[in-house]
Structures are given as structure tokens and as C-alpha cells.
KEKE-3310 file (N, C-alpha, C; in steps of 0.2 Angstrom, whole numbers, plus 5000, padded with zeros to 4 digits):
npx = (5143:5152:5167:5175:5172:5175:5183:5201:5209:5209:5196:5192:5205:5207:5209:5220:5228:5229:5234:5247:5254:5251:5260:5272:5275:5277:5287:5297:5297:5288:5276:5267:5263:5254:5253:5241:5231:5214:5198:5183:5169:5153:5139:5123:5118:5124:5140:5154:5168:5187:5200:5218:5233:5250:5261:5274:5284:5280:5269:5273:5279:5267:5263:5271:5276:5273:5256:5250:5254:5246:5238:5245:5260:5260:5250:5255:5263:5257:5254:5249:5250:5265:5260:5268:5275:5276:5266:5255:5241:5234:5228:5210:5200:5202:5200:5202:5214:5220:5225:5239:5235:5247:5248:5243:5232:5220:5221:5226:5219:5211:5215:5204:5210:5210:5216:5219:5222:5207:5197:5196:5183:5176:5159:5155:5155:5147:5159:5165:5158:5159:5171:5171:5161:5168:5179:5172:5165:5173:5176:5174:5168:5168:5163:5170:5168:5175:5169:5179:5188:5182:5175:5184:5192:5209:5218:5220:5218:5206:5199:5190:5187:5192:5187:5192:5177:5174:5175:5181:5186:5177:5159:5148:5148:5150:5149:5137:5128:5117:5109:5101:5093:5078:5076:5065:5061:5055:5054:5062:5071:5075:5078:5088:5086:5091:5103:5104:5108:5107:5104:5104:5098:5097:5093:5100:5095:5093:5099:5109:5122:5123:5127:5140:5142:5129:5125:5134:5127:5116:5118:5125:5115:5106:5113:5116:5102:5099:5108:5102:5090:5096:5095:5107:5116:5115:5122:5114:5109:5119:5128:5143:5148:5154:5153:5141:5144:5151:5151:5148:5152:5145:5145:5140:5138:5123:5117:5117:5125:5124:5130:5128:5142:5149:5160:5177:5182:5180:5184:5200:5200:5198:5186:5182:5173:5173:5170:5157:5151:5154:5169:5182:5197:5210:5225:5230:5229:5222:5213:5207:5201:5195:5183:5176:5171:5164:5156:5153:5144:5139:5150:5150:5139:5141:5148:5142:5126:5110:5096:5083:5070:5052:5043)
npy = (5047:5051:5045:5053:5066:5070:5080:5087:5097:5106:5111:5129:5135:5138:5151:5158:5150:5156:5168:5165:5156:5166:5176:5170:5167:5174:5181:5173:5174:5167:5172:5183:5196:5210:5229:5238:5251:5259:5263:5269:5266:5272:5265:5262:5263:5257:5257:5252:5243:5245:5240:5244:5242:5250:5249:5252:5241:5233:5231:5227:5216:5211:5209:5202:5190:5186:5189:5184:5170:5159:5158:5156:5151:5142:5134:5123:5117:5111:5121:5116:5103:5097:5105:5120:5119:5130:5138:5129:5127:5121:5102:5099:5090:5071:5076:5087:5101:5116:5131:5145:5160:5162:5174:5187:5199:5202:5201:5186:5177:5163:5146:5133:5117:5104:5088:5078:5077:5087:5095:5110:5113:5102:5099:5106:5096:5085:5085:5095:5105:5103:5104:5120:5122:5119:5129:5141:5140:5142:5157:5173:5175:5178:5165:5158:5153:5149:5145:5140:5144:5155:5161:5166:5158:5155:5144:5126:5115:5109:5122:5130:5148:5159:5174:5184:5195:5210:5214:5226:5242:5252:5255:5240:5226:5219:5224:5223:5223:5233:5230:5218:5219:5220:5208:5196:5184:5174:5165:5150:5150:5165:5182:5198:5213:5224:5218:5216:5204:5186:5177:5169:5169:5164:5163:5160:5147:5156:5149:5139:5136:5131:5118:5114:5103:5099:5113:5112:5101:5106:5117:5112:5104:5119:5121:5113:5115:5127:5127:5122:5129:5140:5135:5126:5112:5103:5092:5080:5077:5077:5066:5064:5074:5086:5104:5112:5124:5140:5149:5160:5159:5163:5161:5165:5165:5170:5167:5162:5166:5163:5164:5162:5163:5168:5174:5178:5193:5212:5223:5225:5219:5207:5199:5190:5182:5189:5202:5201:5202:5216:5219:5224:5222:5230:5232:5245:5261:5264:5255:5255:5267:5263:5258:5266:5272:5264:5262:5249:5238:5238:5233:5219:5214:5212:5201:5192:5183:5186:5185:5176:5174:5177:5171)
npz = (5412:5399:5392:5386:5391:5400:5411:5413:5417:5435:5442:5444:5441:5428:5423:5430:5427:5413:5412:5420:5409:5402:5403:5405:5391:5385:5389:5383:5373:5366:5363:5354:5355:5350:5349:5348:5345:5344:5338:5340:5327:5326:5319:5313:5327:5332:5341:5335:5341:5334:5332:5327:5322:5327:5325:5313:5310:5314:5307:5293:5298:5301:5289:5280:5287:5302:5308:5297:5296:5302:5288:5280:5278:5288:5286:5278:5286:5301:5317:5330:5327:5331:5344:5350:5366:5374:5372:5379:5388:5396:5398:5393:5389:5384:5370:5367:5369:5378:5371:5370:5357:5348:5340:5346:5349:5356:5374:5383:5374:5371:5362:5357:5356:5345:5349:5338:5322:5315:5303:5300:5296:5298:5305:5321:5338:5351:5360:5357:5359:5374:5377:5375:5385:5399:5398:5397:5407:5419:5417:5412:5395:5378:5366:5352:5334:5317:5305:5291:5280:5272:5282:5290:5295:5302:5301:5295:5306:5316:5327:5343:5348:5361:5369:5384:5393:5397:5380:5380:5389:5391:5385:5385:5386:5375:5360:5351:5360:5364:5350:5355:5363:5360:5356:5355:5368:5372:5358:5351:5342:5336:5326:5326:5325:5319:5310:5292:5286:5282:5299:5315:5329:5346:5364:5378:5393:5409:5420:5413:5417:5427:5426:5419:5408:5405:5401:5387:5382:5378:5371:5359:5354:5352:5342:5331:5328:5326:5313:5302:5303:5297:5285:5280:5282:5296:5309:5312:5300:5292:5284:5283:5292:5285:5287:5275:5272:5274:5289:5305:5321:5337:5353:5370:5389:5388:5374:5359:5341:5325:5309:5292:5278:5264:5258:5263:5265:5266:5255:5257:5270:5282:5288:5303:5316:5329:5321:5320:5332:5334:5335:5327:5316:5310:5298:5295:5291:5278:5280:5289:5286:5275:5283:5290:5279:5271:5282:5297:5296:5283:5279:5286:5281:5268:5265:5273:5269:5260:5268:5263:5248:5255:5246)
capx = (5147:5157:5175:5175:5167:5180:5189:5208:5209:5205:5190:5194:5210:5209:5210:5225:5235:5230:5237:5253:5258:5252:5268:5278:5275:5278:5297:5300:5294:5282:5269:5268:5256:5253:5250:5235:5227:5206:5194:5174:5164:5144:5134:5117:5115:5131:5149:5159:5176:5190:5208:5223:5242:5252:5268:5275:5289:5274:5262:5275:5278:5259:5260:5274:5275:5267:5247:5247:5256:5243:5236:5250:5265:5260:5245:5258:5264:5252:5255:5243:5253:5264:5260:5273:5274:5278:5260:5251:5239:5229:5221:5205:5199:5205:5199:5205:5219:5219:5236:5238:5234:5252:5247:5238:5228:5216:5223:5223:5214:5212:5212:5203:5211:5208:5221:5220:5219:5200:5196:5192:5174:5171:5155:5156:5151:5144:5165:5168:5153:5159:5177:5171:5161:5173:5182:5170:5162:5179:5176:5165:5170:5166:5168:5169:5170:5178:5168:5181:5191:5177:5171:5190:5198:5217:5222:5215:5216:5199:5200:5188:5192:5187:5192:5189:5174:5172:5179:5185:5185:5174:5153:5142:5155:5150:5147:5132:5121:5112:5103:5099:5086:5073:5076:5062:5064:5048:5054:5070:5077:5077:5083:5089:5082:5096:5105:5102:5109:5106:5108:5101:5100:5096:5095:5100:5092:5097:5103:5114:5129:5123:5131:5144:5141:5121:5128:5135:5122:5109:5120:5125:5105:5103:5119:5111:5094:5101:5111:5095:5086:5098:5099:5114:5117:5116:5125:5108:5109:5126:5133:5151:5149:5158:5150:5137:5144:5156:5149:5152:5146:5146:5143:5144:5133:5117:5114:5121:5122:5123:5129:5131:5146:5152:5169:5183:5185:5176:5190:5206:5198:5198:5181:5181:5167:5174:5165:5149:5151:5156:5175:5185:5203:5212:5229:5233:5225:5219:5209:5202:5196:5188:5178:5173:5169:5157:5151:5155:5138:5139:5155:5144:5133:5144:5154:5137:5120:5104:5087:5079:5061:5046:5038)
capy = (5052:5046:5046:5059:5069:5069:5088:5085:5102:5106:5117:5137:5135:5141:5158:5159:5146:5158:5174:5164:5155:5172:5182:5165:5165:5183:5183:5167:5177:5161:5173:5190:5201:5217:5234:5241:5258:5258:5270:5267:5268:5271:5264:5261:5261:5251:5259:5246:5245:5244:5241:5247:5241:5255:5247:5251:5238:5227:5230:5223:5209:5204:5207:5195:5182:5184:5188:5179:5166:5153:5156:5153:5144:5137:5129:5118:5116:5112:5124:5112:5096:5096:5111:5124:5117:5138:5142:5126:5131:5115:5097:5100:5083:5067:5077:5093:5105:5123:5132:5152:5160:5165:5179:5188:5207:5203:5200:5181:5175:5155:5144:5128:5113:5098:5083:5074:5084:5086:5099:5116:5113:5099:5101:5104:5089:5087:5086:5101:5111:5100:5109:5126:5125:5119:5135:5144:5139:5146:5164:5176:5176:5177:5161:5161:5147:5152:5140:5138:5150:5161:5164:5170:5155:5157:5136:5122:5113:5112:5124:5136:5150:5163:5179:5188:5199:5213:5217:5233:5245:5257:5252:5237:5222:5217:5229:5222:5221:5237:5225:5211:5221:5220:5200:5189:5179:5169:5161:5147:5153:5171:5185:5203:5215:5227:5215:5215:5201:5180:5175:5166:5172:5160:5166:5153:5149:5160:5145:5137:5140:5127:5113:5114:5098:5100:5117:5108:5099:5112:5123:5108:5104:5124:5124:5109:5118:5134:5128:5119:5136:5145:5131:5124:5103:5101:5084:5075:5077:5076:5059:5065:5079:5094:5110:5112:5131:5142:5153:5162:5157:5166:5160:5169:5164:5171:5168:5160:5170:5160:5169:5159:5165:5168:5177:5182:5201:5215:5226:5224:5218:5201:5197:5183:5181:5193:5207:5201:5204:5222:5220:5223:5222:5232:5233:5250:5268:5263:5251:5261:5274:5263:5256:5275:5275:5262:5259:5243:5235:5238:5227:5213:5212:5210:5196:5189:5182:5187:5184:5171:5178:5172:5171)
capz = (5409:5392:5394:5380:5394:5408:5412:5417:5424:5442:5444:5448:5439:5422:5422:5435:5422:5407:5414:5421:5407:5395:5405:5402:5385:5382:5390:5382:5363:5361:5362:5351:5359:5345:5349:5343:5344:5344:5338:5338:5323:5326:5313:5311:5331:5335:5344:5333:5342:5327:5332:5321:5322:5330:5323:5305:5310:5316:5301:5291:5300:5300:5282:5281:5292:5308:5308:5291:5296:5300:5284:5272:5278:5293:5284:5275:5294:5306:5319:5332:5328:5338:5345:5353:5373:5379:5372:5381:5397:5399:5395:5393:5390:5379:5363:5368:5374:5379:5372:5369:5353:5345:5339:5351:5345:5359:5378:5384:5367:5369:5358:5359:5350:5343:5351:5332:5317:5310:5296:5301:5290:5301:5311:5329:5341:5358:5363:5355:5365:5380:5381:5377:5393:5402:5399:5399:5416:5422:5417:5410:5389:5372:5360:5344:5330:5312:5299:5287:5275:5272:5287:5293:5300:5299:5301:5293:5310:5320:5334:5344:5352:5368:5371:5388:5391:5391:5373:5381:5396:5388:5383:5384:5385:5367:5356:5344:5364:5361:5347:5358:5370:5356:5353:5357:5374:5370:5352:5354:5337:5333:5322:5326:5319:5316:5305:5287:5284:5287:5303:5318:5337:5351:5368:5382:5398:5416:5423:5408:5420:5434:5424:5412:5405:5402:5395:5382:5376:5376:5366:5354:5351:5347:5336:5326:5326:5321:5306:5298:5304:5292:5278:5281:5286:5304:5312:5312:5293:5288:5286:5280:5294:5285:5284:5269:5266:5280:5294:5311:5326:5343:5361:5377:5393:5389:5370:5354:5336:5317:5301:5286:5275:5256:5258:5271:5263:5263:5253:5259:5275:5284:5293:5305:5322:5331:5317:5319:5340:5333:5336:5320:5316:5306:5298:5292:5290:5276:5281:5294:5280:5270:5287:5292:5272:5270:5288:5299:5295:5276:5278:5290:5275:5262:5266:5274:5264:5261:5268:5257:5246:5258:5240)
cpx = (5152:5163:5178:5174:5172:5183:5193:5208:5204:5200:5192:5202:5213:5212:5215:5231:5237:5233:5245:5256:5256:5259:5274:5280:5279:5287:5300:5301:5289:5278:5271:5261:5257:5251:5246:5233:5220:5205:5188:5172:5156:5143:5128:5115:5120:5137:5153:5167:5181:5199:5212:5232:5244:5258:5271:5280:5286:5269:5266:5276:5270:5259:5264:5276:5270:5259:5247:5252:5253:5239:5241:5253:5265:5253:5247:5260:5261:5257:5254:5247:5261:5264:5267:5270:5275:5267:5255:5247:5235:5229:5216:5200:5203:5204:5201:5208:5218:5225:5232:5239:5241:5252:5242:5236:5224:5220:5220:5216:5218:5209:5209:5204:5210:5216:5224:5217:5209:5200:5192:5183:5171:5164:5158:5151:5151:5153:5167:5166:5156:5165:5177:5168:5165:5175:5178:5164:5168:5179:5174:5170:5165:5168:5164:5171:5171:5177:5171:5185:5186:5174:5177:5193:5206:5221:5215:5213:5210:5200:5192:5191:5189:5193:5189:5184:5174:5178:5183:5183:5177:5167:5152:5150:5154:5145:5138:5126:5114:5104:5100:5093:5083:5073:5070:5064:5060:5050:5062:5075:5073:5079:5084:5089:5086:5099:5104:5103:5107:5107:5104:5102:5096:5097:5095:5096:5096:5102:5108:5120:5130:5126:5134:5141:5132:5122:5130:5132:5116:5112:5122:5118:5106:5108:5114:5104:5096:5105:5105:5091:5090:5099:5103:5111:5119:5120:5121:5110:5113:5128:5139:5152:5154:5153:5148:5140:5148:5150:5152:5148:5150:5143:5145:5138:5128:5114:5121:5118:5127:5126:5131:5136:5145:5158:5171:5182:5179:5182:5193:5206:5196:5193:5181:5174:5168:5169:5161:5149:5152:5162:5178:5193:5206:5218:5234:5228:5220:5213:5204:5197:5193:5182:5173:5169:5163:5152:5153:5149:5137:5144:5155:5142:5133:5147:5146:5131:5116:5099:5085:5073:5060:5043:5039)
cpy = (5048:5046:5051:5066:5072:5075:5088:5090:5104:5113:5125:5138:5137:5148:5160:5155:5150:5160:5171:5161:5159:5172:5177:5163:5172:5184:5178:5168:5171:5163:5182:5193:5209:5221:5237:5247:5257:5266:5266:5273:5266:5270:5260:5258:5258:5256:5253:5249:5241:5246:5240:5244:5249:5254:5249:5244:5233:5225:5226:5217:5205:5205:5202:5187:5182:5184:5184:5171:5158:5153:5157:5148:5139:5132:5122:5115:5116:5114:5119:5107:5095:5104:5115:5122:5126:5139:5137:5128:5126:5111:5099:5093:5079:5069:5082:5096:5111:5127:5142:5151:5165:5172:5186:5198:5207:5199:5193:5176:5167:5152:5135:5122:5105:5092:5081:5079:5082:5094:5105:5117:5107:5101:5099:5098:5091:5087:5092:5108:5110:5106:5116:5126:5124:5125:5141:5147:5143:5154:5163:5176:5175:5170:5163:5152:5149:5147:5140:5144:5156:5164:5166:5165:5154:5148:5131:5117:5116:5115:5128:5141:5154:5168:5182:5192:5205:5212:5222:5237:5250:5252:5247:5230:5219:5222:5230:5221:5224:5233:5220:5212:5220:5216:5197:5184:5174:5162:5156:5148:5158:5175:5192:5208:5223:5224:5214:5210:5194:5179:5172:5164:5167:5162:5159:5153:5153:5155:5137:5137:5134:5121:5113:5107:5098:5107:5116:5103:5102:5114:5117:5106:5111:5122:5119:5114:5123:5133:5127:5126:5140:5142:5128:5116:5103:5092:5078:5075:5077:5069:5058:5070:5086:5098:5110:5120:5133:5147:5155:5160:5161:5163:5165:5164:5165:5170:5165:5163:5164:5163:5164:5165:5165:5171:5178:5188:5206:5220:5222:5220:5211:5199:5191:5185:5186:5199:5208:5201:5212:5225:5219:5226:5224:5234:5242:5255:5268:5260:5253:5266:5270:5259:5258:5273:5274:5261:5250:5237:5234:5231:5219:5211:5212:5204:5190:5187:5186:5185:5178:5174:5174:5168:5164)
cpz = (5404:5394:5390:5386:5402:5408:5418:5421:5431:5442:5446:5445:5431:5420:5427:5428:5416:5410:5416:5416:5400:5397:5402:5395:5382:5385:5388:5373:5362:5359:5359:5350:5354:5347:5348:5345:5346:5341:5340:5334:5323:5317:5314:5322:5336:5337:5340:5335:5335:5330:5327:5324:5322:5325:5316:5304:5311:5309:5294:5293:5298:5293:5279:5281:5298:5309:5303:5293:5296:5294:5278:5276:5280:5292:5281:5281:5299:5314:5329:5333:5326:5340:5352:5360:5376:5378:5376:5386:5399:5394:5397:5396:5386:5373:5363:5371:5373:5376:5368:5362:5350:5344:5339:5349:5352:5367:5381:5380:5370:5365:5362:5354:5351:5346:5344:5329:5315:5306:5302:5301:5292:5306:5318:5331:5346:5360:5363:5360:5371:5383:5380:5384:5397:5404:5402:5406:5422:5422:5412:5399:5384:5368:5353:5337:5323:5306:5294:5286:5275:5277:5293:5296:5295:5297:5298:5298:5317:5325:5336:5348:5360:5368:5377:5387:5397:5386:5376:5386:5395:5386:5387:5383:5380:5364:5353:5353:5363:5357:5347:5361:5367:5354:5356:5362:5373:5364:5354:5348:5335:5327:5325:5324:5314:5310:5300:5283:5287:5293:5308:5324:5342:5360:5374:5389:5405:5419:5419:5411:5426:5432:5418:5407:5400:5398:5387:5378:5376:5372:5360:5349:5349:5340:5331:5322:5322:5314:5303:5299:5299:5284:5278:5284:5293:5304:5309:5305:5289:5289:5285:5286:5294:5285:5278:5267:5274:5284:5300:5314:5332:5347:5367:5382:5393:5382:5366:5347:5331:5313:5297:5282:5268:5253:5263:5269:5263:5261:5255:5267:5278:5287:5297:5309:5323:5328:5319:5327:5339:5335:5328:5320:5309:5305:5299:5291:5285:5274:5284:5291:5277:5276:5288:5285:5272:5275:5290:5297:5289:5276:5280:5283:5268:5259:5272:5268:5266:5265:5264:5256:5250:5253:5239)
residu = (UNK:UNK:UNK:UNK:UNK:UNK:UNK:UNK:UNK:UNK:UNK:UNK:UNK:UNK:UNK:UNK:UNK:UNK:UNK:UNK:UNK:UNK:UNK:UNK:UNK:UNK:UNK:UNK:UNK:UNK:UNK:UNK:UNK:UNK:UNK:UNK:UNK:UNK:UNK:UNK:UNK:UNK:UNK:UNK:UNK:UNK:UNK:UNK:UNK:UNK:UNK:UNK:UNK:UNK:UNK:UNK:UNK:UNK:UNK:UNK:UNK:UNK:UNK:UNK:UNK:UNK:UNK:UNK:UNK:UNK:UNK:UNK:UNK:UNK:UNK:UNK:UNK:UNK:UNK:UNK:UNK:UNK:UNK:UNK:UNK:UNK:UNK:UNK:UNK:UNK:UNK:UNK:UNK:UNK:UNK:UNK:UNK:UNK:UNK:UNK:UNK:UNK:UNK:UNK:UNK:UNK:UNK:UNK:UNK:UNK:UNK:UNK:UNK:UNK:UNK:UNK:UNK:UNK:UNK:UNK:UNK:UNK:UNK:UNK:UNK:UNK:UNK:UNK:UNK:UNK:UNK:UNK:UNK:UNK:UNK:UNK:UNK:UNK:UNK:UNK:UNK:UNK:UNK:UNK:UNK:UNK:UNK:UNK:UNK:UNK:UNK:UNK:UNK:UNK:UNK:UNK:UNK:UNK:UNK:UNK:UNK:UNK:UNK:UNK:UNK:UNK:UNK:UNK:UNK:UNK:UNK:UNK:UNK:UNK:UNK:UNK:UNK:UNK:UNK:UNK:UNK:UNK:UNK:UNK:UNK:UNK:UNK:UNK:UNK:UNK:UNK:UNK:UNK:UNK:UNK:UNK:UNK:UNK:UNK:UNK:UNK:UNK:UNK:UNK:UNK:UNK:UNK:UNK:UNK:UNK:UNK:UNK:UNK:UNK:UNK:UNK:UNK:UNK:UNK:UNK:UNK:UNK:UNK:UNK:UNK:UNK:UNK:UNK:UNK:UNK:UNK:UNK:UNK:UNK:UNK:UNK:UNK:UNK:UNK:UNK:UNK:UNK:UNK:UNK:UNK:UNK:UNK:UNK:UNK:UNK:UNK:UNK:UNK:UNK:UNK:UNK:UNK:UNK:UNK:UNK:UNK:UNK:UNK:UNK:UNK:UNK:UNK:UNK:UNK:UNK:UNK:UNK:UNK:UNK:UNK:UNK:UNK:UNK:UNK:UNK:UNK:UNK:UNK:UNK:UNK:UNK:UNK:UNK:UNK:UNK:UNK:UNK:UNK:UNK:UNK:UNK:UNK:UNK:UNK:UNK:UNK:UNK:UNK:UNK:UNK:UNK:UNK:UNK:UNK:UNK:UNK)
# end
């Protein structure tokens, strides 16, 4: 074992530390927990959950300072270095710390950060895999990785994150599963055949679970595999190792999902990971209307690529 490789916290302990130092964060204001609403919008097969800011007092503010705040001010400001001690919940390892996500939409959202600044647009590495599972060996969650600007991330310092699963009391604990039954278990990279747009599904093995650590480098080889499988520069191939173009990536325990990107927006509307799981976050009524308008899947495959001709 590398010394890269080492996890500080004690076993069975993470998910008791979030929940304690969420409440301590939220009586302390460190942590600003948003109100939302939800609806579901069906499209094309899909229940896409679509939460709304409740607050007009709040909608301001996120238009403001606070939702935007890691991608304006605090981009001059690395939020990260040194990062606010009320939001911290763990060492992870020596390349990584656990700390809450300021500005929380989703309950017990962590993030997962970098110790030493690296660029948002750098590639992930075996360390990075290493302390998702970590976390994710602790409880059942969704991660999520936010390749750059365009592919929604709010800061320029590397983080991943995890939000609890289910997404929500109601369905299928992530939205987009429906279009998983009909995936291929035989092939080691995939597509779904719902999606209209690039992207690249891998399903992991049953027992992925039995060692964090081996977890972590099995899913680092797909991640590799799956970028080259979409066109993009994997590790092996990158000698500078940034990112060759932006993307979302999803993990959960049973399967990992690819998108290449080309914007953040579809309208007014901010897409990150979360999206392409079928969780969508929305400011204002507005927003709402034009999601009904065009459909959640329209907005996926706007702000996603194409296909490549076979020709």
C-alpha cells in the first residue's frame, strides 16, 4: 500500500461525522441549506426530479452571492485554501479532505477535496478514485465529478463530490435507472440507448464493494478506458494531464456513466452531473417553464455532443 493510499478515518464513521457536523454547521450559519420545492417532469420515459428555490428572499441571494458565489468571487478566493474549519468532516487521506458543501440544495452534499490546489480540468488519478471510495464504502451514494466550466463546475479547485442516495423519497433512487435495465451486462463499455446524446456506461462488478481500495482501481482503469472510448485523452495518454475537452462523470456502486461536454447552459439554466442522473436544479418559475417547455432530455442533449458518423 502507497502511502497515498492510507485512510485517516476510522471505519463506520463517516456518515455519523456528516450528519453531526451538518447540524453544527447549520447553527453556526457555516452551512446554508436552501429550501426548494420539487416537481417531476416525465420525458421521453424518465420521472426527472426538478427542484425550485421556495425563497424570493433566497432567489436573490443565489442570484447575488450565495449559489453563485463559487463561480464568481470566490473563484478569485479559493474557498478550499484555507478552507472554512465549521464545514470540515474528515481526513481522508494525505491528498484528500472531506468538508460540507456550503451551499447545500441537496441534504448532506460532500465534497471531496484536494489538500494542494490542482485545476478543476485536471484528470482524475488512482488517489482521487482512492478517496471516493473511501466515502463511498461508508454509505450508499451518488458521486459525481464536474469536468470543468462547462460541464458545471462552480470552483476552479479539484474537488469531487457525493450526494446521498436515494435522490428522493418518491421512485427509483436515481431517476435516469429505468434506462439502465436495457444496458448490456456482457460488454465492459457501453451506451444507453435512451440517450441521444455522447456518452459512455459501464457497469461494475457485484462485488466492487468487498475492497475499497481494489474499487478504486478498477473504476480508475474504466474511467481511463471510458474517456478514450468517448474521444477524449485518458491519463495513459496525456502527458500534461488536463482534460482534452470538459465532461460529467457519475459513479454509484453498481455502474459508471461519461458525457463529454460543450457548455454549462441550456437557456438560463445551469447543467452539471447531477442532470444527467435526472436531478435538475432550478432557480425560478421561469426556469421551470421553459424545462416543461422543451423537455429535461432536450436540455441533456443540448449542452451534450453528438454521436460521431460511423461513415
Amino acid at each position: 500500500m502507497s502511502k497515498n493510499s492510507k485512510i485517516f478515518f476510522n471505519k463506520g464513521t463517516l456518515w455519523q461525522d456528516i450528519v453531526q457536523k451538518t447540524q453544527q454547521a447549520l447553527d453556526t450559519g457555516a452551512l446554508l441549506s436552501y429550501p426548494t420545492d420539487h416537481e417531476f417532469v416525465e420525458d421521453r420515459g424518465i420521472r426527472f426530479l426538478v427542484r425550485i428555490l421556495t425563497s424570493l428572499q433566497l432567489k436573490d441571494a443565489a442570484k447575488q452571492n450565495s449559489l453563485e458565489d463559487y463561480s464568481a468571487s470566490e473563484k478569485a478566493v479559493n474557498p478550499f485554501l484555507p478552507y472554512d474549519e465549521r464545514l470540515f468532516v474528515a481526513d481522508i487521506s494525505e491528498t484528500h479532505v472531506a468538508l460540507l458543501n456550503k451551499f447545500n440544495v441537496v441534504e448532506y452534499h460532500l465534497l471531496i477535496v484536494t489538500r494542494h490546489f490542482e485545476k478543476q480540468e485536471t484528470l482524475l488519478t488512482l488517489q482521487d478514485f482512492t478517496a471516493l471510495w473511501a466515502c463511498m464504502s461508508e454509505y450508499n451514494g451518488l458521486g459525481f465529478y464536474n469536468g470543468g466550466d462547462a460541464a458545471g463546475a462552480s470552483q476552479p479547485h479539484k474537488h469531487l463530490q457525493i450526494v446521498p442516495l436515494p435522490l428522493f423519497s418518491e421512485g427509483p433512487e436515481i431517476p435516469i435507472e429505468p434506462l439502465l435495465t436495457g444496458v448490456s451486462s456482457e460488454e465492459r463499455l457501453s451506451i444507453i440507448s435512451g440517450f441521444p446524446f455522447l456518452h459512455v456506461f459501464a457497469r461494475l462488478e457485484n462485488d466492487i464493494m468487498a475492497s475499497p481500495s481494489n474499487a478504486a482501481r478498477r473504476t480508475f482503469e474504466l474511467y481511463s478506458a471510458m474517456l478514450s472510448h468517448a474521444c477524449l485523452e485518458s491519463p495513459s495518454s496525456n502527458a500534461i494531464k488536463i482534460q482534452s475537452a470538459p465532461y460529467c462523470l457519475l459513479i454509484t456502486r453498481k455502474w459508471m456513466l461519461l458525457i463529454p461536454r460543450f457548455k454549462e447552459f441550456f437557456d438560463s439554466i445551469s447543467i452539471n452531473s447531477l442532470a444527467f442522473a435526472g436531478s435538475f436544479f432550478v432557480r425560478n418559475k421561469e426556469q421551470m417553464d421553459t424545462l416543461k417547455k422543451y423537455g429535461p432530455m432536450t436540455a441533456l442533449n443540448s449542452v451534450a455532443l453528438p454521436f460521431p458518423n460511423k461513415d
